[in-house]
ROSEKOL-18715 format. One record per residue: x, y, z of N, C-alpha, C in turn; residue in three letters; residue number from 1. Coordinates in steps of 0.02 Angstrom, whole numbers. Atoms other than C-alpha are relative to their C-alpha. Example, Ala and Ser with C-alpha at 12.3 -4.5 7.8 and 13.67 -1.06 7.14 Angstrom:
2
n_X; n_Y; n_Z; ca_X; ca_Y; ca_Z; c_X; c_Y; c_Z; aa; i
45; -59; 0; 615; -225; 390; 45; 60; 0; ala; 1 .
-42; -59; -3; 684; -53; 357; -39; 55; 37; ser; 2 .
***
This chain:
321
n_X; n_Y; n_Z; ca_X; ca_Y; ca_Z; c_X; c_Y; c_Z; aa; i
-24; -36; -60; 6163; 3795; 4438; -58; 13; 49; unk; 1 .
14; -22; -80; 6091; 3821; 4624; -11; 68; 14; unk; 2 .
9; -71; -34; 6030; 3987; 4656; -4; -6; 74; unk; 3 .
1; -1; -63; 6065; 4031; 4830; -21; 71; 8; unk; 4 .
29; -78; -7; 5961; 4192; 4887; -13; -3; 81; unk; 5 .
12; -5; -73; 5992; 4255; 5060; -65; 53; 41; unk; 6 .
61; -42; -27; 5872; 4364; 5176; 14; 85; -12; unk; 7 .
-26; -62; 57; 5966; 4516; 5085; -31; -1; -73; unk; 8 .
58; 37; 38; 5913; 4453; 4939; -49; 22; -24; unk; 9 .
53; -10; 7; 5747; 4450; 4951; -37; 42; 23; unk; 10 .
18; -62; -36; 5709; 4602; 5054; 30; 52; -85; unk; 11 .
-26; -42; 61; 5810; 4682; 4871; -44; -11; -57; unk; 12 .
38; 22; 62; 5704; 4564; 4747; -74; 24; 5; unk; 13 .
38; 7; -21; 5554; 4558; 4815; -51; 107; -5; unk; 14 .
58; -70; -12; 5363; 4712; 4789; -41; -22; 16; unk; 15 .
52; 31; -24; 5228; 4676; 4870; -58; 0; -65; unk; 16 .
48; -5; 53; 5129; 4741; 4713; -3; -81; -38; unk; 17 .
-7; 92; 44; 5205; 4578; 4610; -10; -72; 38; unk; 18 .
2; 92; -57; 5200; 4445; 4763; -69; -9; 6; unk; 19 .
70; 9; -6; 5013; 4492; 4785; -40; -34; -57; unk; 20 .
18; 13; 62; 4980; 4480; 4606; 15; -103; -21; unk; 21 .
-21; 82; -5; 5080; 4300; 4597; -34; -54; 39; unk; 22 .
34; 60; -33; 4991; 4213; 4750; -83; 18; -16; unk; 23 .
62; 1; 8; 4820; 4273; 4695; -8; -51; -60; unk; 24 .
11; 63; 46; 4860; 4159; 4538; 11; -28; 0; unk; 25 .
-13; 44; -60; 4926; 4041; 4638; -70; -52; 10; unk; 26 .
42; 33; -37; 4784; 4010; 4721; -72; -19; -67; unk; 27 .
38; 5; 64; 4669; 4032; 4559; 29; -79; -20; unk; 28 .
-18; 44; 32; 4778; 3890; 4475; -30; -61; 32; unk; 29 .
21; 42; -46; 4743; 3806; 4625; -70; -56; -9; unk; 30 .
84; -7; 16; 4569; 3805; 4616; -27; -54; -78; unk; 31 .
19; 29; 67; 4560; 3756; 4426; 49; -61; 5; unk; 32 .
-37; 46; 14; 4679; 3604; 4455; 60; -1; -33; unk; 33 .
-52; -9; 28; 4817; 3673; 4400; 88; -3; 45; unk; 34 .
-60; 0; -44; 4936; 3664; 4550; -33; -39; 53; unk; 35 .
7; 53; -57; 4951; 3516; 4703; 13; 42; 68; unk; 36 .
-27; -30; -54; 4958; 3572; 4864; -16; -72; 68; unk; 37 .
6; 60; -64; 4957; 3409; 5021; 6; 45; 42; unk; 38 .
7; -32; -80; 4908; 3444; 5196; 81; -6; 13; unk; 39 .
-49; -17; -14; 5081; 3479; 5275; 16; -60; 59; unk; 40 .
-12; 53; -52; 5180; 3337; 5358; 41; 41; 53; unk; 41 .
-36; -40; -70; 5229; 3362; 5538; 39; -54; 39; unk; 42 .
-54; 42; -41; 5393; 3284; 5623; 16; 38; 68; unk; 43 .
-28; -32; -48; 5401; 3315; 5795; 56; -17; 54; unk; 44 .
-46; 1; -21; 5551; 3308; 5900; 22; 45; 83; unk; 45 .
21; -71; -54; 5547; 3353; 6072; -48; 42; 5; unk; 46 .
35; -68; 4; 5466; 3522; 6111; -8; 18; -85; unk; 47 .
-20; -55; 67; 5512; 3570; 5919; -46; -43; -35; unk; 48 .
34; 36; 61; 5397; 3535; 5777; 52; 32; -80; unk; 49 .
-43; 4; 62; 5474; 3533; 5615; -75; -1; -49; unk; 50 .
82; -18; 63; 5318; 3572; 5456; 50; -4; -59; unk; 51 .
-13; 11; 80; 5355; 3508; 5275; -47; 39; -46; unk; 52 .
50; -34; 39; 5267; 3647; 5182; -1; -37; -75; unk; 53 .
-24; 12; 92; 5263; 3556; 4990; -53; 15; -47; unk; 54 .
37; -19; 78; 5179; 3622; 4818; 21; -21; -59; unk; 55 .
-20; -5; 78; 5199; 3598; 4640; -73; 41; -26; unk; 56 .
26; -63; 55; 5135; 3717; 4494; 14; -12; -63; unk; 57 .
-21; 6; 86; 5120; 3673; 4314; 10; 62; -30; unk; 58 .
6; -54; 36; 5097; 3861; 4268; 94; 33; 27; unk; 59 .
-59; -9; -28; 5245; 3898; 4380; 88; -24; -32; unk; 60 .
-45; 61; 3; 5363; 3748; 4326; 46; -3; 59; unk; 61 .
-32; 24; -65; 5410; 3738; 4525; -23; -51; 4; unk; 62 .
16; 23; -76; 5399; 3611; 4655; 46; 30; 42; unk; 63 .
-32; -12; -79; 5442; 3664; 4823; -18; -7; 56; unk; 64 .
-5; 48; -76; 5462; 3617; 5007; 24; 69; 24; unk; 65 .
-12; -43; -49; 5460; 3750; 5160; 6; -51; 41; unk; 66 .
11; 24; -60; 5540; 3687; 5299; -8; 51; 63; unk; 67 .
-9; -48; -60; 5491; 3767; 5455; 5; -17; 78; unk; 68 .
7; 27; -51; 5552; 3735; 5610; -5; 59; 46; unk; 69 .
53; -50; -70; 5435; 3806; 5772; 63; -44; 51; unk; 70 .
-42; 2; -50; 5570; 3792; 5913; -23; 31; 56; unk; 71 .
-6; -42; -45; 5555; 3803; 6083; 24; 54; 45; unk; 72 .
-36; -75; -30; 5587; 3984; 6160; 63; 31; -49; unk; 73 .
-11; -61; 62; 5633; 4035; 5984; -26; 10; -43; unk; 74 .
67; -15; 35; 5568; 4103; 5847; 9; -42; -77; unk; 75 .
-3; 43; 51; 5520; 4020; 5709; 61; -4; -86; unk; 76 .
-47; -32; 48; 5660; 4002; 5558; -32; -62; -55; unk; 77 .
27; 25; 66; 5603; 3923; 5380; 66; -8; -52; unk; 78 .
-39; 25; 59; 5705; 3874; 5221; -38; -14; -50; unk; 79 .
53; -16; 69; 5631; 3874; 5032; 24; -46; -27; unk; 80 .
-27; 13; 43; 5694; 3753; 4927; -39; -35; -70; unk; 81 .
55; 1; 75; 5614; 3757; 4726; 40; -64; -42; unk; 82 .
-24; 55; 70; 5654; 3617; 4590; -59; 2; -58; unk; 83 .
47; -19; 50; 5611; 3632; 4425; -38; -64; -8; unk; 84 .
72; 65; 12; 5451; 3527; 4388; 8; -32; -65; unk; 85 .
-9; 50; 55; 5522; 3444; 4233; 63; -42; 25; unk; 86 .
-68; 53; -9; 5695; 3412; 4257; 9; -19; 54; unk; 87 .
-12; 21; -68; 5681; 3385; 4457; 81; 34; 25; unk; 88 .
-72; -7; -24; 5859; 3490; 4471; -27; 78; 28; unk; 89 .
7; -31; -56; 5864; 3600; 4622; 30; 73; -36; unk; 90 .
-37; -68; 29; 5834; 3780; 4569; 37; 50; 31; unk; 91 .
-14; -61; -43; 5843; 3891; 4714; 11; -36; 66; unk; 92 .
13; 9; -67; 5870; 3873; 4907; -12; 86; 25; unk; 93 .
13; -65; -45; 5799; 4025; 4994; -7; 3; 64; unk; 94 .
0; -20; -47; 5805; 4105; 5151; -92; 5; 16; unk; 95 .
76; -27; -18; 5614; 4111; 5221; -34; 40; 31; unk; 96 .
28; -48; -32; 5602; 4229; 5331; -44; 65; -29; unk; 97 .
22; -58; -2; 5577; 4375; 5252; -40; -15; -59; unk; 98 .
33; 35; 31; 5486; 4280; 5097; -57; 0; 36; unk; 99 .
76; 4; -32; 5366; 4226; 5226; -51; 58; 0; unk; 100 .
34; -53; -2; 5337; 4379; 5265; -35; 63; -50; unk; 101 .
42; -39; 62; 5297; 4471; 5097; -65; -61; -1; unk; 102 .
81; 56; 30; 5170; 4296; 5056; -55; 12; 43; unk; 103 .
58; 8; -61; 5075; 4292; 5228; -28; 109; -26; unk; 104 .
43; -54; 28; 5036; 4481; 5181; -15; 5; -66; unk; 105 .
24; -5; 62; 5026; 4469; 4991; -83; -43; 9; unk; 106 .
66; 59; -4; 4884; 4330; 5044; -47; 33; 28; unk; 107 .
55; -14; -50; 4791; 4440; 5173; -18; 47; -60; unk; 108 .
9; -53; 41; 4787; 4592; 5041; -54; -44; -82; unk; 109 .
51; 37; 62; 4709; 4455; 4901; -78; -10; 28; unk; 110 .
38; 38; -19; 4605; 4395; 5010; -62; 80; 24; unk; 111 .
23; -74; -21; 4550; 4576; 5072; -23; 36; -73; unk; 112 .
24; -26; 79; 4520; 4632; 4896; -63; -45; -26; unk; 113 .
51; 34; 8; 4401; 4495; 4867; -62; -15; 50; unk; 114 .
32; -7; -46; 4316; 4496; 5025; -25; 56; 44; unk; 115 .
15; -65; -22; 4302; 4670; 5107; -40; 28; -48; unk; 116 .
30; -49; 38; 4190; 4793; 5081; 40; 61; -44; unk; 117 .
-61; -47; 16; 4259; 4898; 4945; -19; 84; 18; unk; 118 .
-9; -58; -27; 4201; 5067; 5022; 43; 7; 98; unk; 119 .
-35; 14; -41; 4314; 4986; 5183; 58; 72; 5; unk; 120 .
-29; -57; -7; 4401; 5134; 5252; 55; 7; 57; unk; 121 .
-37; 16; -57; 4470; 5097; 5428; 37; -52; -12; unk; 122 .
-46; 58; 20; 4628; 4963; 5426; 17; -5; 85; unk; 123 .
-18; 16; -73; 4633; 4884; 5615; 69; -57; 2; unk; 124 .
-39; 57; -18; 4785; 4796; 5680; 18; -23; 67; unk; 125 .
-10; 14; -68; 4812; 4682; 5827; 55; -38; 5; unk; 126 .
-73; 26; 1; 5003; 4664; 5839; 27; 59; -30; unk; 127 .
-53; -43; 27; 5158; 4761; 5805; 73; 1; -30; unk; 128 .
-49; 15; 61; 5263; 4668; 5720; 31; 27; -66; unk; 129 .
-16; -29; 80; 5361; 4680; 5571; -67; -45; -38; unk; 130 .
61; 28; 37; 5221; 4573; 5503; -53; 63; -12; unk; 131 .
65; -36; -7; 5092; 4711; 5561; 36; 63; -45; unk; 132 .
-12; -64; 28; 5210; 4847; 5473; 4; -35; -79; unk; 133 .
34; 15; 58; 5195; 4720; 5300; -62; -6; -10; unk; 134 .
78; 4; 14; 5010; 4711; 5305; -9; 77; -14; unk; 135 .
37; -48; 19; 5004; 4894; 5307; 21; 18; -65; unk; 136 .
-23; 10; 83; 5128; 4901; 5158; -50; -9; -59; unk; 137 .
32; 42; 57; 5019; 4769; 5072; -76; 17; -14; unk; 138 .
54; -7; 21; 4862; 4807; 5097; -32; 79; -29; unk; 139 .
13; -46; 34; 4867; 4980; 5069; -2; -2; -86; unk; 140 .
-4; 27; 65; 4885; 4933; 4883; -65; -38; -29; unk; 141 .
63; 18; 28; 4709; 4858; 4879; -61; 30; 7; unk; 142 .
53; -47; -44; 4596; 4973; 4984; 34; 54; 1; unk; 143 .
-17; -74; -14; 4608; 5168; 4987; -47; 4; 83; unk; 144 .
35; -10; -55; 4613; 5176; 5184; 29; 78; -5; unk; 145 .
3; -59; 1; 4577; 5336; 5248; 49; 30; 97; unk; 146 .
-36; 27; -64; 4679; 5274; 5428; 17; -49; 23; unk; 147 .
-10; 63; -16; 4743; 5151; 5551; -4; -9; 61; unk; 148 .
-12; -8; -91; 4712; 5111; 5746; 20; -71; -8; unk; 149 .
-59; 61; -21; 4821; 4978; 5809; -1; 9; 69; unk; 150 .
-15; 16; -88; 4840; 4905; 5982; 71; -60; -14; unk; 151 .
-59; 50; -20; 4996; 4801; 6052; 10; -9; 97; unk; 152 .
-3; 13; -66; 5036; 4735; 6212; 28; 45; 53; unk; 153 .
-36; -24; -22; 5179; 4837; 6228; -23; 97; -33; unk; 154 .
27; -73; 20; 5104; 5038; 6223; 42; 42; -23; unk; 155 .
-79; -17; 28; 5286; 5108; 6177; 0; -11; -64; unk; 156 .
-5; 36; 64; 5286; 4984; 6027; -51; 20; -58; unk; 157 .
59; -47; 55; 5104; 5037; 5976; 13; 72; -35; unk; 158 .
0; -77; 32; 5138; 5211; 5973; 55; 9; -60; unk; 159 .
-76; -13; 35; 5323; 5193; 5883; -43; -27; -62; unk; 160 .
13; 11; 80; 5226; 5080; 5742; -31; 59; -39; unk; 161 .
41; -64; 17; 5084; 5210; 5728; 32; 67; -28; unk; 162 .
-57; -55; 23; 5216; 5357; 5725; 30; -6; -72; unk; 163 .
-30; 23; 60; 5302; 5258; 5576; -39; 6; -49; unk; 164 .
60; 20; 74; 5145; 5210; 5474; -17; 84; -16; unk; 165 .
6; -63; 16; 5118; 5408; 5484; 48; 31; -24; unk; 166 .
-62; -24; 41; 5275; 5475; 5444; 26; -24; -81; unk; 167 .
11; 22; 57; 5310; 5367; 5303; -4; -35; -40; unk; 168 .
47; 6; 19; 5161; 5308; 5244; -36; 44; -23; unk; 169 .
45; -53; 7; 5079; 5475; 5251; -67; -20; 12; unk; 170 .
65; 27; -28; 4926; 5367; 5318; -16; 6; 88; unk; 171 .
27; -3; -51; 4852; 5431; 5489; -8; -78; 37; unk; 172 .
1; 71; -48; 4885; 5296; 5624; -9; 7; 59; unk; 173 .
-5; -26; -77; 4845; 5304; 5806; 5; -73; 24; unk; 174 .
7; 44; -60; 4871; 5193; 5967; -60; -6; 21; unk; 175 .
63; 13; -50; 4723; 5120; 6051; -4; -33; 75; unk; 176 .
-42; 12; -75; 4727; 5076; 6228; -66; -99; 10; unk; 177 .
36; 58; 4; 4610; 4897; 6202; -6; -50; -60; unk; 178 .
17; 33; 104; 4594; 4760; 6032; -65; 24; 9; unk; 179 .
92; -14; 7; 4403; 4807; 6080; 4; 67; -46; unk; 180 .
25; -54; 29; 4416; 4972; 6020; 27; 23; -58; unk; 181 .
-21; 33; 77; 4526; 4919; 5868; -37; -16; -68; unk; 182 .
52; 37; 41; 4398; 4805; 5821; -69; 33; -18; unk; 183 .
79; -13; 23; 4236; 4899; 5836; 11; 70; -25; unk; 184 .
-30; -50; 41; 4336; 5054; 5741; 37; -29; -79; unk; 185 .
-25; 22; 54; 4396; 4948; 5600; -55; -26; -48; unk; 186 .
47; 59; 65; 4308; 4889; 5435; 53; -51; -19; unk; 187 .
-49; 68; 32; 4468; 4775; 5391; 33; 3; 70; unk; 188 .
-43; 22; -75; 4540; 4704; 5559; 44; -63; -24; unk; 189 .
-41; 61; 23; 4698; 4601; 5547; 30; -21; 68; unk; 190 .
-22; 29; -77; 4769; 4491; 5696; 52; -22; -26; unk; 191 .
-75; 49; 18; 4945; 4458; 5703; 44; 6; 41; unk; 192 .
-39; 9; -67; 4992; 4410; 5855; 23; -93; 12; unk; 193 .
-8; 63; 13; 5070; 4218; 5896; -33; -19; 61; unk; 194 .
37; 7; -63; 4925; 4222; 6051; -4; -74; 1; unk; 195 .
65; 79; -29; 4867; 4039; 6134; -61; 34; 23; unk; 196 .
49; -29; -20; 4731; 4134; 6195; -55; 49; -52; unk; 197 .
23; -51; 7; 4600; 4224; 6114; -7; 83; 10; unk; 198 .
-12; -71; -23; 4622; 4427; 6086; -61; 27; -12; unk; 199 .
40; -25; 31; 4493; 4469; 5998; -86; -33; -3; unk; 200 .
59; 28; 3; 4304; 4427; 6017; -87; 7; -30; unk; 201 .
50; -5; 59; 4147; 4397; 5905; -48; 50; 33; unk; 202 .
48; -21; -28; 4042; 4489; 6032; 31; 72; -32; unk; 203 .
-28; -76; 17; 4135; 4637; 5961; -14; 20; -74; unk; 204 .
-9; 9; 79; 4117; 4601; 5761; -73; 45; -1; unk; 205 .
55; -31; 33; 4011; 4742; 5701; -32; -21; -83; unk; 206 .
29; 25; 84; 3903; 4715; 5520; 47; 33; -50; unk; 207 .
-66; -11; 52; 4012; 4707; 5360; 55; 18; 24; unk; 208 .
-84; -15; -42; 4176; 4708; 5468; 29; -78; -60; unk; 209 .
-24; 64; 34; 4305; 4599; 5361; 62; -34; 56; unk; 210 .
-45; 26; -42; 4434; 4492; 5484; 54; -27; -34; unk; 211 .
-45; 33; 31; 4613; 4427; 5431; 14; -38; 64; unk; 212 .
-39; 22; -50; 4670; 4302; 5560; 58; -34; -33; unk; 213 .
-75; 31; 39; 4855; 4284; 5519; 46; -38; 42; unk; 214 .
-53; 8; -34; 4954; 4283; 5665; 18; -59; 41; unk; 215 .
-16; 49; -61; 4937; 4130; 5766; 37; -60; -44; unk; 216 .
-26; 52; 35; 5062; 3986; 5726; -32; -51; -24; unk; 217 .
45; 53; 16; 5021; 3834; 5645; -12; -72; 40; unk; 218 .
11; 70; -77; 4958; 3723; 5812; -54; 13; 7; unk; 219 .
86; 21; -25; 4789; 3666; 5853; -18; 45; 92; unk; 220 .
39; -32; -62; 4811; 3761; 6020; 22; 60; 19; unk; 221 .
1; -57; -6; 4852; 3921; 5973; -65; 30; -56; unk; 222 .
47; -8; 38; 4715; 4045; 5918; -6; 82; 18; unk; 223 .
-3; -73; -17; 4675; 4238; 5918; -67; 15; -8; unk; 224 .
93; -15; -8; 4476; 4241; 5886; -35; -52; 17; unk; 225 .
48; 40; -51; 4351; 4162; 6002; -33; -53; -50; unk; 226 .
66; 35; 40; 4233; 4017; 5932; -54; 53; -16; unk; 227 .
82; -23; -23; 4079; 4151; 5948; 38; 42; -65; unk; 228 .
-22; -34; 73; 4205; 4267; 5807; -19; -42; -64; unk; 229 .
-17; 35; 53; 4231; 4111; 5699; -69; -17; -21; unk; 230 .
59; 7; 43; 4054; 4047; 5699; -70; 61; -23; unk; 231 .
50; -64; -3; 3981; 4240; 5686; 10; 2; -93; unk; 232 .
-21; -17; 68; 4073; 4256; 5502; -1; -63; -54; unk; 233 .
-14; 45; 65; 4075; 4193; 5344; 86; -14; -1; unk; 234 .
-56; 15; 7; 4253; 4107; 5329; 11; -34; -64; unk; 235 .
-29; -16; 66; 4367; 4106; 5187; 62; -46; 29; unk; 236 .
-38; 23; -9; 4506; 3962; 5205; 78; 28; -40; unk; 237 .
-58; 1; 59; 4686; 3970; 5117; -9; -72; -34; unk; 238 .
16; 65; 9; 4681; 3780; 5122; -42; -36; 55; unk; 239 .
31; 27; -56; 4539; 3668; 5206; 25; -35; 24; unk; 240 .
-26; 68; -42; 4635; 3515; 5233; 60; 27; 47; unk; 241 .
-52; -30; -29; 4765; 3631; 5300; -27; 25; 72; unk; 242 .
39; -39; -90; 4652; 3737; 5436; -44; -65; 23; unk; 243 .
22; 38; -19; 4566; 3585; 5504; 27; -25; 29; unk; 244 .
-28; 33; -31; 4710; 3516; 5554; 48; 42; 52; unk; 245 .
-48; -37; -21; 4824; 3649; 5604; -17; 63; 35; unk; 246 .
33; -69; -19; 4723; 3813; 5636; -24; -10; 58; unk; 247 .
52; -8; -78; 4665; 3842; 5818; -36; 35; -6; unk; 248 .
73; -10; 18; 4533; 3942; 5752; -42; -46; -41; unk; 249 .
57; 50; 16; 4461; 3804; 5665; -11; -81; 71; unk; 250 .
0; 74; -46; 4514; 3652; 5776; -28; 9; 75; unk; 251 .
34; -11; -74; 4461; 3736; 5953; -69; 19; -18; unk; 252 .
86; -18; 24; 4294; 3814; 5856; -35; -78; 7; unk; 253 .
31; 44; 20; 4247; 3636; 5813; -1; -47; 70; unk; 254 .
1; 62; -47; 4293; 3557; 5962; -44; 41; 81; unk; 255 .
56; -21; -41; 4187; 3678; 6070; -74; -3; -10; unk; 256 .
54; -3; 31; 4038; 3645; 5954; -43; 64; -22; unk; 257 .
24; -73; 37; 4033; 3816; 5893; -14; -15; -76; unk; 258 .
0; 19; 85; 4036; 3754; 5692; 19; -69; -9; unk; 259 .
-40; 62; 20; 4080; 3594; 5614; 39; 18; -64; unk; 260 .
-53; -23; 41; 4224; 3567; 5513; -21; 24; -105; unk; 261 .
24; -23; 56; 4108; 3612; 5353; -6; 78; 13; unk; 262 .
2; -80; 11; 4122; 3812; 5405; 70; -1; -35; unk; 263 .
-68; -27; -8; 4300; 3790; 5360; 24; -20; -77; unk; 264 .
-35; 41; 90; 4293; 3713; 5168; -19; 39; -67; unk; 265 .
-12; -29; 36; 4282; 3872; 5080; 55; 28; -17; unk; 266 .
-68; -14; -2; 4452; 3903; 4990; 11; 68; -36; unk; 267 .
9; -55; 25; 4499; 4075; 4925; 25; 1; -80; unk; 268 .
9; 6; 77; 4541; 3998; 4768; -70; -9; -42; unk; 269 .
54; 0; 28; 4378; 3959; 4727; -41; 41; 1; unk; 270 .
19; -64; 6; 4327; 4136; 4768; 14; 34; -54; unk; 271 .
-20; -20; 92; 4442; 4182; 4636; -5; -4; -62; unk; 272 .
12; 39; 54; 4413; 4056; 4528; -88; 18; -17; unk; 273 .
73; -4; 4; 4206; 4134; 4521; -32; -87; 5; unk; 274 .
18; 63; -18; 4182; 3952; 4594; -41; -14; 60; unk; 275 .
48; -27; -53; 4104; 4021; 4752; -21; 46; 19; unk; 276 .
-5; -81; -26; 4038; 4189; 4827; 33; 5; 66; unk; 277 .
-16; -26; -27; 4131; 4272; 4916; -49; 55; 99; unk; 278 .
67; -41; -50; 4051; 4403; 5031; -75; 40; -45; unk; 279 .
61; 8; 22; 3867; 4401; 5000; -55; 51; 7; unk; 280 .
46; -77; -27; 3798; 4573; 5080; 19; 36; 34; unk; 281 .
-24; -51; -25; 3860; 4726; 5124; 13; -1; 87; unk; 282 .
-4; -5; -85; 3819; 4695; 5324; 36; -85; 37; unk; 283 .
-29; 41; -30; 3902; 4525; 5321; 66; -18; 28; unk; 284 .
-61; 2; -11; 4035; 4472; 5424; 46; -39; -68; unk; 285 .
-21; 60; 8; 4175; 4372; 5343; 87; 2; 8; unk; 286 .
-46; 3; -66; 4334; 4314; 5408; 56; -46; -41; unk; 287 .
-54; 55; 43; 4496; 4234; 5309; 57; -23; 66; unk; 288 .
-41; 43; -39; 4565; 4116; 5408; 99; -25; -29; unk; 289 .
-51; -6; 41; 4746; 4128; 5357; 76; -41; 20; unk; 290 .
-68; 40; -25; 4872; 3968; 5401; 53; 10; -36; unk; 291 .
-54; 11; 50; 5001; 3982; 5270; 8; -46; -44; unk; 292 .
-20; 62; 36; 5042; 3869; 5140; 60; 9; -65; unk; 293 .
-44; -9; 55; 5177; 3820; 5019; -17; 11; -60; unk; 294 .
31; -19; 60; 5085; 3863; 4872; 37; 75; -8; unk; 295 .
-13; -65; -5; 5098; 4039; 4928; 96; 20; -4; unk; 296 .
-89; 19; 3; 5317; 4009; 4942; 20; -12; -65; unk; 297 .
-22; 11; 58; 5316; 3926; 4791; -5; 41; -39; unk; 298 .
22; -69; 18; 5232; 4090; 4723; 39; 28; -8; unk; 299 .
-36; -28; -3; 5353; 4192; 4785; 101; -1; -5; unk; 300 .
-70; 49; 11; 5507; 4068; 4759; -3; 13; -90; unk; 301 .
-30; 13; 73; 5465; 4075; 4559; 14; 82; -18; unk; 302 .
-25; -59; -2; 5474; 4281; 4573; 54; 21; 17; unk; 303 .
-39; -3; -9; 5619; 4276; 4659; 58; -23; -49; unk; 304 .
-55; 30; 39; 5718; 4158; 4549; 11; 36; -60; unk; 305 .
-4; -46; 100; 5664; 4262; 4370; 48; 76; 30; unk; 306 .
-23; -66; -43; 5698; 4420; 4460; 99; -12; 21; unk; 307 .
-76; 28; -39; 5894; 4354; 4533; 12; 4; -56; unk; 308 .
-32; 6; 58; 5928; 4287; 4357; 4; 68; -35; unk; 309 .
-9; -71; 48; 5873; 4462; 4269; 44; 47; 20; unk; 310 .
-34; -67; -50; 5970; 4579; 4389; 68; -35; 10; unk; 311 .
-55; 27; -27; 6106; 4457; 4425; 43; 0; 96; unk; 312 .
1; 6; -56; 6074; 4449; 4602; 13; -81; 50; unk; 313 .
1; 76; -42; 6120; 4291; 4731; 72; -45; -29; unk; 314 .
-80; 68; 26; 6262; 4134; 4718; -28; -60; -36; unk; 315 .
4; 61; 58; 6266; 4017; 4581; 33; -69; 59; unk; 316 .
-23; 55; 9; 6306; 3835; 4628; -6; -55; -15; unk; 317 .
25; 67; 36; 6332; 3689; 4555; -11; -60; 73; unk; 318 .
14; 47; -31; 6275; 3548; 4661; 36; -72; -8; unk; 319 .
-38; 64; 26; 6325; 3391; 4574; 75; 9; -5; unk; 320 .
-79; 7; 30; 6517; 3456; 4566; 29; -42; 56; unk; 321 .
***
């Protein structure tokens, strides 16, 4: 049978404690050869790109495929679909939205645990998304912050998130009226905005500041930190063959001759995996470059499915009838 799990669902299945925990070994497995991950094929069509996210996982016993289609003048909508890695019969189809959105923060919060300073105290955000209200979810869970300043475009929006993350959160949040004063008030700064433009700039990166860049889609000509950010920090990939091709913080860095594409081929599995160092001295920058990948889906696709079956959550179907 076909598990079908809608965006109900997984907003019901779904803790950030366990999704964080899952793609950090994920990416570990990764690392040790234990799970495939291919650069991501791209069909485009018109204005619309279409992205084949695909993984497999021996520890897992997934494969799976994100499709995501980037539409023009809408917003992006995704689909999950897992098969088991022996028998090839289609376990799950999921809804991705809101999936995405636990992984892309379970990933920044791994990645933030291994990279931040751990006396990190300030939590900056530049966006006000529901994304920016899962990062604070998630990362609170790895760092004891002691606050939060946040900027948004829209000053209404800032203050309403801020208001929220205080009420309940019980974590002190304020509005800021600039990303400058975000950034040079934050020890963990996260960007999660879907800018073409640069928001945020290296001339601002104080010593031992940690950076998440999450928010910008996956196109070579969108980007949210300057070349002068990207080649100021130590960077932390998800996947290299992935940001090279797709990341506009790597692909505009390289093509302004700020770095070559060797700043960009440290993966945060091999951080995990004690295969590389991480951050190297208290006053250094460093900066996780954060495209997405189906690894991270498949992650949260094999939590979902155990989870559905135990609780008896989602629609059975048979396929072949």
């Amino acid at each position: 049978m076909t598990l079908i799990l809608t965006r109900s669902d997984v907003l019901e299945l779904l803790r950030f404690e366990d999704v964080i925990a899952a793609v950090e070994q994920a990416h570990r497995d990764l690392a040790l050869g234990r799970a495939a991950l291919p650069a991501p094929a791209t069909a485009q069509l018109g204005g619309a790109t279409f992205l084949a996210m695909t993984a497999a996982s021996a520890p897992a016993g997934l494969a799976a495929v994100k499709l995501l289609a980037d539409l023009p003048g809408n917003r992006q909508r995704s689909t999950v679909l897992a098969v088991d890695a022996e028998s090839g019969a289609c376990a799950a189809v999921i809804d991705g939205g809101a999936l995405t959105r636990f992984r892309t923060a379970a990933a920044t919060a791994v990645a933030t645990r291994a990279l931040a300073r751990p006396d990190s105290r300030v939590l900056g955000l530049i966006g006000t998304g529901p994304l920016a209200w899962a990062h604070v979810q998630a990362l609170r869970t790895v760092r004891e912050f002691d606050r939060v300043v946040l900027w948004g475009r829209t000053p209404a929006r800032a203050a309403e998130l801020a208001a929220r993350i205080t009420t309940e959160l019980g974590l002190p949040a304020e509005a800021r009226p600039e990303p400058r004063d975000v950034t040079l008030a934050a020890d963990v700064l996260c960007t999660l905005t879907p800018s073409r433009d640069p928001i945020v700039r290296g001339a601002w990166f104080l010593p031992g500041l940690h950076v998440n860049a999450v928010g910008a889609p996956p196109r070579p000509d969108h980007r949210e930190i300057d070349a002068a950010g990207i080649a100021r920090a130590r960077v932390v990939v998800d996947s290299s063959a992935t940001a090279v091709h797709e990341s506009g913080e790597a692909v505009q860095a390289i093509a302004e001759g700020a770095v070559t594409a060797e700043h960009f081929h440290l993966e945060l599995g091999d951080v995990l995996a004690g295969r590389a160092p991480g951050r190297q001295s208290a006053e250094q920058v460093t900066l996780f470059n954060s495209v997405g990948v189906g690894l991270q889906d498949l992650a949260a696709a094999r939590l979902l499915i155990d989870e559905a079956r135990r609780r008896g959550i989602g629609t059975g179907i048979d396929l072949s009838a």
